[in-house]
N, C-alpha and C positions, 0 to 999 in steps of 0.2 A: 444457309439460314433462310427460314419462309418471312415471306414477306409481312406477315402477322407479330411475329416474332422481332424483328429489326424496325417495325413503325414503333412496339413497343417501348424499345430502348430509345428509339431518336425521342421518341416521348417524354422520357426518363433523365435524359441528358438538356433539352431546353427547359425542363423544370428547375434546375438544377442551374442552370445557367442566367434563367431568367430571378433568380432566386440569388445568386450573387451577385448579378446586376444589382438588384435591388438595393442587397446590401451596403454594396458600394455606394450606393444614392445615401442612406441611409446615415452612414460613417460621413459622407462629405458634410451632411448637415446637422451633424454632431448629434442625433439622435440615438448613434449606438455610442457607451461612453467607454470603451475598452479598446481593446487592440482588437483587429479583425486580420486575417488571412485569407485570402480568396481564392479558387482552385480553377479559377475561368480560363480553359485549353486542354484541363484534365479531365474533364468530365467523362472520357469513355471509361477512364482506369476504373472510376470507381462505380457506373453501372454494370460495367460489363464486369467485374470483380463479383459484386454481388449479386448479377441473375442467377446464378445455380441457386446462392446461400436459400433454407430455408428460416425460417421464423424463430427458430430454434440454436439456429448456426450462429455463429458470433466472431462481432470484426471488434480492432482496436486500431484507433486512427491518431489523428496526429493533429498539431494544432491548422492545420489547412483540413480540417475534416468537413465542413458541411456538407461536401458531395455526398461523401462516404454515407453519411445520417442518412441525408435524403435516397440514397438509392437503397438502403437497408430496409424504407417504410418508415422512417419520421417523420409526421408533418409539417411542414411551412410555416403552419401561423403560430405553431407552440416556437417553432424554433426561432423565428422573428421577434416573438416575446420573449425569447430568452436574451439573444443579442440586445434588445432594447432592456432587461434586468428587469421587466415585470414579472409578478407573483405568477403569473399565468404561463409564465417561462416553459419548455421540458424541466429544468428545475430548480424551477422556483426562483431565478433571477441568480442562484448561487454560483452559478458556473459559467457564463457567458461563451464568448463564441469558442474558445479554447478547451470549453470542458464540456460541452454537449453530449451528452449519455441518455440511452434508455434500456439497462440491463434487459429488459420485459421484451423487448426487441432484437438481443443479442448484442445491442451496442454498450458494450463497454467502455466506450466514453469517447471522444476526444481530447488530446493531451496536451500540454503547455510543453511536457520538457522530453527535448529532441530523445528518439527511441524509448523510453518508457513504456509506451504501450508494449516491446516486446515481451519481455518478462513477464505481463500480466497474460497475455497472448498466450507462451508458455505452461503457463498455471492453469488457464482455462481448458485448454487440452490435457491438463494431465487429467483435472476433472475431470472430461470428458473421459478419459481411459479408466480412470476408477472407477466411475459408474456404469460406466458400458453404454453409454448412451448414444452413439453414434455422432453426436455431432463438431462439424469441423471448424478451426477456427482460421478468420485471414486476419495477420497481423499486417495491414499498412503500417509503409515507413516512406521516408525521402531517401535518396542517394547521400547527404547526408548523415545519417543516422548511421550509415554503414560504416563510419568511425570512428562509432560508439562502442565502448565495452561492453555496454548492455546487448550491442547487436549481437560480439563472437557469443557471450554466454547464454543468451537466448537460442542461436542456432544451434552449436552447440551440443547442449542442451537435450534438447528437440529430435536430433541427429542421436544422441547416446539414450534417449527412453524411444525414440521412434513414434516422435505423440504426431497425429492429427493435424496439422497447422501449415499454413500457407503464407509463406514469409513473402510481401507484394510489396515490391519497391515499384514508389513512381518514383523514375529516373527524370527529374526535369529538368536537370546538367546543373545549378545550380544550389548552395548548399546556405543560406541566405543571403550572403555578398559575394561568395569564395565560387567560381567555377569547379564544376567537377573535373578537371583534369589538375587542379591545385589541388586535389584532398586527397587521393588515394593513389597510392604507390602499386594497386595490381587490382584489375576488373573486379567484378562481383561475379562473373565466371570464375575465375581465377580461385577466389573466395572459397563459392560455394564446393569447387573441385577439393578444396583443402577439409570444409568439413565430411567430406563423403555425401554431402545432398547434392543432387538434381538442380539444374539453372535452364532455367528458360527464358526465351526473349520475347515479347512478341512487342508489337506495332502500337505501342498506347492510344492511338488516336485513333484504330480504328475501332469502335467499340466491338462489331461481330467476330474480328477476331480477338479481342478480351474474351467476350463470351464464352466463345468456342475451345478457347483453350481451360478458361477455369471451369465450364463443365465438365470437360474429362478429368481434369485435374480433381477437383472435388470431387467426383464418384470415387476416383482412386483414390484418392487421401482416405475415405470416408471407410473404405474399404483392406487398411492397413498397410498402405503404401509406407507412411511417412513422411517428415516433412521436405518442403520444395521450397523453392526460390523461384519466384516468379519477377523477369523485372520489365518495367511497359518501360517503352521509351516515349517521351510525354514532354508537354512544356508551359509553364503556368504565364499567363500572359503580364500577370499583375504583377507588385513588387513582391518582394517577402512578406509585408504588411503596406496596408492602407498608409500612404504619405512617404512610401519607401523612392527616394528621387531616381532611385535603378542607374546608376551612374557605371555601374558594373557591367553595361552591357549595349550593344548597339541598337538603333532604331530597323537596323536591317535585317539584323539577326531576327528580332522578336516579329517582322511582316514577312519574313518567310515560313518561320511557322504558324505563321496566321493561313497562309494559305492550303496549311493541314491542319483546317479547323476541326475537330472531331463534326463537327453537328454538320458542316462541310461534307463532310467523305460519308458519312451515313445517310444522307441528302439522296447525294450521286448515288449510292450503291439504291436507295431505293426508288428512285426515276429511274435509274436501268431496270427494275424488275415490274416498271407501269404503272409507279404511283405517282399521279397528279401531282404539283409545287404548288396547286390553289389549293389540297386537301394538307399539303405539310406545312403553308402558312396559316391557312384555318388555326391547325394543331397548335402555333404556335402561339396566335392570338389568343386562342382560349389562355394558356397557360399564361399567358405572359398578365390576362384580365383574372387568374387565380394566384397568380402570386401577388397582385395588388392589392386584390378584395384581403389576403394572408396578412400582409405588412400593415394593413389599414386597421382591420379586427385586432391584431399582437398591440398596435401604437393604443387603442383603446383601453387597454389593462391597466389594474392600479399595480404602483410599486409594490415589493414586500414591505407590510409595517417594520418597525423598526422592534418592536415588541417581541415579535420573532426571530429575531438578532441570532440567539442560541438554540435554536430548532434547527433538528440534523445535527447535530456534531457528531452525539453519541445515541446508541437504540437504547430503548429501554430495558434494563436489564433484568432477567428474570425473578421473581421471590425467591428466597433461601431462607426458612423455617430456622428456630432453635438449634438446635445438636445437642445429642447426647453426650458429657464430657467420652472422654476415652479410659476406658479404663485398662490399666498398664497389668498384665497377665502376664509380663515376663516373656512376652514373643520378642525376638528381638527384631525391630523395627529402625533402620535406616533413614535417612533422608533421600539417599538416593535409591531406596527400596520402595520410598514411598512417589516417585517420581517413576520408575516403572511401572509399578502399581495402577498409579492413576492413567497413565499410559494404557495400558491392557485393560483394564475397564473401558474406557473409551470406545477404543476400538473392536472390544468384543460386543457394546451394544449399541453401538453408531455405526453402521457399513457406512456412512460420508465421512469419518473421520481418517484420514492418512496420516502419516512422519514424512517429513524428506528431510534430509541432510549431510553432510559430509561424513560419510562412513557410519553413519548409525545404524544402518541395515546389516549385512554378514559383522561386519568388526565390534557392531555392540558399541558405539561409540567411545570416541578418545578418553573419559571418565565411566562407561561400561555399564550408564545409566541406560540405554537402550536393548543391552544381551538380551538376547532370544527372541525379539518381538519378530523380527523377522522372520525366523524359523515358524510362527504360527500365520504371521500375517504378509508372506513376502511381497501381492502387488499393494498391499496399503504399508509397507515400510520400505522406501525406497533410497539407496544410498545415490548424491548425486556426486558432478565433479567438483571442485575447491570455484565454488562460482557462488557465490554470496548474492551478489547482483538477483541472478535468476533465481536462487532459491528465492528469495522473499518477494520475487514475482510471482513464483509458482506459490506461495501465499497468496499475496493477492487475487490473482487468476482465481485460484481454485475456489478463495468465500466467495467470490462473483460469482462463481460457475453453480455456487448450493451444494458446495463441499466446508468440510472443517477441517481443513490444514491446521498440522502443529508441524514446524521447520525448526531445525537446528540451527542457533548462528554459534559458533563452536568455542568463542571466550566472545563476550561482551564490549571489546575494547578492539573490533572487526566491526564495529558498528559503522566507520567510517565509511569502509567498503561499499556502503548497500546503504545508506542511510535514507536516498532517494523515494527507493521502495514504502523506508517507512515512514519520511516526513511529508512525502510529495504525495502519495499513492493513498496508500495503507489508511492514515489519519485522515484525508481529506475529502476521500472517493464519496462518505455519505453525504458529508457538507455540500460539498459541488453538484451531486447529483441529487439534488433538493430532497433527499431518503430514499430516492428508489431502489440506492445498493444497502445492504450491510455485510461486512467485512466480518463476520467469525472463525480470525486467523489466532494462533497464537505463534510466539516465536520464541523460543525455549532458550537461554543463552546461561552462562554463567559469569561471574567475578571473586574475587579474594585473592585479596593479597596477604605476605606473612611468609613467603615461602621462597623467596628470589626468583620469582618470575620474569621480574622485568617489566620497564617502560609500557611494553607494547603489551603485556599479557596480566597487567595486575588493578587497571580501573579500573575505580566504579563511577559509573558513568550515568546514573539516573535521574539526575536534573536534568541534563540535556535530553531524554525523552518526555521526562515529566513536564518539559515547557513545551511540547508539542501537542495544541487542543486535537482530542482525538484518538488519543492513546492512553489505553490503561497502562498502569507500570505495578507488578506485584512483585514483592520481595518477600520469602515467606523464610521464617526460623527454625522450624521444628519441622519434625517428621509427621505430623497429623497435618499440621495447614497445609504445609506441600502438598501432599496426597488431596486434601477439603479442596485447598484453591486452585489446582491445577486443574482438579475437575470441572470446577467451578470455568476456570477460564477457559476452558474447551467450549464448554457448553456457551461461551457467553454471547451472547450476537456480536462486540464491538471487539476490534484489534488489540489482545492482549501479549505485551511484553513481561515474558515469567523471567523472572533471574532469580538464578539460585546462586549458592552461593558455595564454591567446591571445597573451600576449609572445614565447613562441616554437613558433608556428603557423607562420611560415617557416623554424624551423630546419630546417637538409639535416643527411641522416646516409646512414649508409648502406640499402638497399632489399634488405630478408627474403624468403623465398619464400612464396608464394602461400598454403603451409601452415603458417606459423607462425605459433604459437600461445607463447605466456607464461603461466605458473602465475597467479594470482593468490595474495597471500599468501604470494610469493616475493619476497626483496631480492637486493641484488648491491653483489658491491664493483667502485664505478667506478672506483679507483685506492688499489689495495695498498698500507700505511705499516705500520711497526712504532712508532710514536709517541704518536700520538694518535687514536682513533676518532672521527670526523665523520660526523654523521645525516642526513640531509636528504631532499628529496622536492619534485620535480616542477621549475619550475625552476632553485629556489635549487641545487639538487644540482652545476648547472653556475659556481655562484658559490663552494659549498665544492670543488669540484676547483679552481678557477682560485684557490682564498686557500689552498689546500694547495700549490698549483706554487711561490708566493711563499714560503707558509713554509719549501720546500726550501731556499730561499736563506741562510738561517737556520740551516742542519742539523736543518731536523724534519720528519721522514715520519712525513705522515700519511695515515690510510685514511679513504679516506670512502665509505659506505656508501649507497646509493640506494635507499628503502624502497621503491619504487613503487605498494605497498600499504598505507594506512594501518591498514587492519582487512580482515579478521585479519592482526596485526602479526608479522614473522618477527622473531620476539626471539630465535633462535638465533644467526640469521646477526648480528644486533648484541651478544651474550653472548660467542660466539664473536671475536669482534675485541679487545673491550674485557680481556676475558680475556688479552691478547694483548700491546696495547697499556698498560693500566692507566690510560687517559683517557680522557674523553667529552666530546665538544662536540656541540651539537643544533643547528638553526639551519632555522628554518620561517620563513616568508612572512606567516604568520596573528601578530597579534598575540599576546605573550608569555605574559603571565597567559593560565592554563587553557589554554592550546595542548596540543600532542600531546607537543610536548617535557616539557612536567611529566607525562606518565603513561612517555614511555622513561626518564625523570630515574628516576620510583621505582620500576620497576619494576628497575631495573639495579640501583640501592642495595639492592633487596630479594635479591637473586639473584645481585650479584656483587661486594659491598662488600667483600669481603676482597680482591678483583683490583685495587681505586681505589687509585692513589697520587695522586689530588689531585682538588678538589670540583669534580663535574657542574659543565657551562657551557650556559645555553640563549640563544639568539640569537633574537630575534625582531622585529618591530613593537612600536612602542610604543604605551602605552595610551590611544587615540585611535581614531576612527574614522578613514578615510585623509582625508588632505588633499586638497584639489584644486592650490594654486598649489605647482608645480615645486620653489619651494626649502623649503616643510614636506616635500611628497612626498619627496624625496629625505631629509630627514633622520627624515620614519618608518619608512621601509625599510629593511632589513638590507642588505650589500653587502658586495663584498669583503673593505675594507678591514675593515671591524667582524669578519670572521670569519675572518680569518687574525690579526689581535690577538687575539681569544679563543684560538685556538689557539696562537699564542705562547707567551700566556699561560699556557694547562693546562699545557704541556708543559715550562716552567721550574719549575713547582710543587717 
């Protein structure tokens, strides 16, 4: 390495160093008010990680990331603003030292929750591989992380499509209290030998050989190698976090690796090649008088007002014009014809839009709602392994990367599996990164029960998405909204969860044209009443029209209204009705307590209790998990007759 080249990095690394100093100053005097993580003994791992990267190339780091920013090309004083939560932040005070992001940059963030970044890591290189763009991504992790689920599924992964990506473990022996010889039962050789990738070792402290290896590495990667495992051997001088007492470790241990300080060894290497210590402490006085003037300018910024509280959640969602009703010609039209449908349009006029999923590529997935797309679109419909985790990274990843992932999660009630992806990631990536990302993922799932599925394969589970600010939740009935909102939610910039709904996957309706499209965050009334207002969503909607046709027999017209969209909820078009009527009946699929129905329940009492002439009714499952034999099932489910009785009921009040 020339000596031009390695003054550059020692450059790079006391910025970096002078820069968590700082911080630490910082946190001691309570000006930063979060948790901090500090990387002071790593700093070669992650200059020398990123000398190859260009501008374009993209790292995912971890909650010790500031190195990682700063050598990618993030500035000091935004990012000092951010730790301190001013508006002048990298973004916008939302994210603090744990979530520092600047997609614009390749940084895809800094992360709170151990290995996370892999799976989006993932995602961004498959992006990469669908677009042909050539760029490569390095996933930082700890030695830690390599305990994670998220690690095998992301390697993995990685390893079975052969994407671009540079899996960099700093090894810095400790996993936040736990020694690395307490956590892992076989090396990260050992490991990587098991998924069929490549392990390399090198020297983390010294940074020219970081460099030196991840610019070979990176040409090769870049060039179709595949992915590697790189792990530095490294060591953080600080606790886990600021006020960490490090009781887990000795005074002796930690001044021995003081004495392989990186900025040490790259000192010496470059006084052995002639360069003055009065030209390298220059160097470091500048810097050390530019992270001050940094820290000084960032403490200068005003907070975020409070006013902006709800800026960033969600992007602005595009216009959606009138629609043409549909007119029914006798084509016979599907639900799930109309979910391929929208599918294949997509992808025939969006080259950014992919599939991934578990067997939906050759096998046509597990419901056969995916047949054929493959055979037209094999690298944009990709079958992965039963890895949940990764797939809804490779979401993630890919809207960061300025793709439009649509992933399979294969029944609704796997949500468990991967939830991370979408409560941690998915939902809050815009928020934290003050808007710099948006996330235009969807993720395709199904539910219904009625069929002896079972515990594990028959919820519906939409309030626990629907309480995540961040997340659309669409639940469509018919074969036209499918088709309108599917599109609709492909195209939509924010992270949409579609559930369909597999009981009526062969329902016929009538066939939309080609260009239709449904609002999302739009309802409709399926059938007009001046009586009683009826809620519902997805298939029950067709159980409250059929226990309304009965209660006409009765003399009660009622309206029943078809949310299609659970969040964001049209509480107009249901204020508007009730307003009207002066009753409310709710009646969802999902078990009662904490369903969707108790938040239209209070929301209506909040906004339209003087229009009630008789108490809210909500209709639901009971408080069970679902049964398997036919004659529980049928008596946990809600059905007609229980919802034309509620509605009787209201409307005698």
């Amino acid at each position: 390495m020339d000596r031009d080249t390695l003054t550059e990095l020692f450059r790079r690394m006391v910025l970096v160093r002078r820069f968590e100093e700082r911080a630490a100053q910082l946190y001691r005097d309570g000006a930063i008010p979060g948790f901090v993580h500090l990387s002071i003994g790593q700093e070669a791992t992650a200059v020398g990680a990123c000398w190859p990267l260009g501008r374009d190339d993209i790292i995912t780091s971890t909650h010790r990331g500031h190195g990682h920013c700063l050598a990618k090309g993030l500035d000091p004083e935004s990012m000092f603003a951010e730790l301190l939560g001013r508006e002048t932040g990298t973004c916008h005070g939302r994210g603090g030292s744990m979530h520092i992001a600047d997609p614009g940059l390749g940084i895809f963030g800094a992360n709170g929750i151990v290995a996370a970044g892999l799976p989006i890591a993932v995602g961004a290189a498959t992006a990469a591989v669908v677009r042909g763009d050539g760029r490569v991504v390095v996933a930082f992790h700890g030695d830690g992380a390599v305990a994670q689920g998220m690690f095998h599924e992301s390697v993995n992964l990685a390893r079975v499509w052969s994407l671009p990506v540079i899996f960099f473990c700093e090894n810095n022996h400790y996993a936040e209290f736990s020694a690395e010889a307490a956590q892992h039962g076989a090396s990260l050789k050992d490991r990587a030998s098991g998924y069929g990738v490549d392990h390399i070792a090198v020297a983390g402290n010294d940074v020219s050989a970081v460099a030196a290896v991840m610019t070979d590495l990176i040409s090769d990667v870049r060039t179709g190698r595949g992915p590697v495992i790189v792990e530095a051997d490294t060591y953080r001088w600080h606790g886990h976090y600021e006020g960490d007492p490090q009781r887990y470790r000795t005074a002796t241990e930690l001044d021995d690796w003081k004495q392989r300080d990186p900025l040490l060894i790259a000192r010496e290497q470059l006084t052995a090649m002639g360069c003055a210590a009065p030209e390298l402490d220059a160097l470091d006085v500048e810097l050390a008088v530019e992270i001050d003037a940094a820290a000084l300018a960032a403490a200068e910024g005003a907070e975020p007002d409070p006013a902006t509280l709800l800026d960033f959640v969600t992007a602005p969602r595009p216009k959606i014009g009138p629609q043409p009703a549909c007119v029914d010609d006798g084509t016979t039209f599907r639900v799930m014809d109309a979910v391929q449908s929208a599918l294949a349009h997509e992808l025939e006029h969006d080259p950014s839009v992919f599939l991934a999923g578990i067997d939906i590529g050759a096998g046509g997935g597990v419901f056969a709602v995916t047949r054929h797309l493959h055979d037209r679109w094999p690298d944009r419909v990709r079958d992965t392994p039963i890895s949940e985790m990764a797939i809804m990274g490779i979401a993630v990843g890919g809207a960061m990367a300025g793709t439009r992932p649509v992933v399979e999660l294969m029944y609704l009630d796997f949500i468990g599996v991967c939830l991370d992806q979408l409560m941690n990631q998915a939902a809050k990536l815009r928020f934290m990164t003050g808007g710099r990302t948006t996330l235009p993922l969807v993720v395709r799932t199904q539910f219904g029960a009625g069929r002896s599925a079972g515990s594990q394969h028959s919820q519906s589970l939409e309030a626990l998405l629907a309480h995540i600010p961040g997340l659309t939740v669409a639940m469509p009935s018919t074969p036209a909204d499918t088709y309108g909102m599917l599109r609709a939610a492909i195209q939509d910039p924010n992270p949409v969860i579609f559930i369909e709904n597999r009981q009526i996957y062969g329902m016929k309706g009538p066939k939309p044209p080609p260009d239709h499209l449904v609002p999302l965050g739009s309802a409709v009334v399926r059938r007009p009443g001046t009586d009683v207002t009826v809620v519902s969503v997805s298939r029950m909607v067709h159980d409250c029209v059929a226990a309304a046709a009965e209660a006409a027999t009765d003399g009660i017209d009622a309206e029943v209204i078809d949310l299609r969209t659970v969040t964001p909820l049209d509480r107009a078009t249901i204020l508007t009705s009730v307003r009207k009527t002066g009753r409310l009946v709710i009646a969802h699929e999902a078990v009662l307590e904490f369903g969707i129905g108790g938040e239209i329940a209070a929301f209506v009492a909040d906004e339209a209790f003087w229009h009630l002439d008789a108490p809210i009714r909500r209709i639901g499952a009971a408080a069970s998990p679902p049964p398997y034999a036919p004659s529980l099932e049928q008596a946990w489910l809600p059905d007609v007759a229980r919802i034309r009785q509620a509605i009787v009921a209201t409307a005698r009040v």
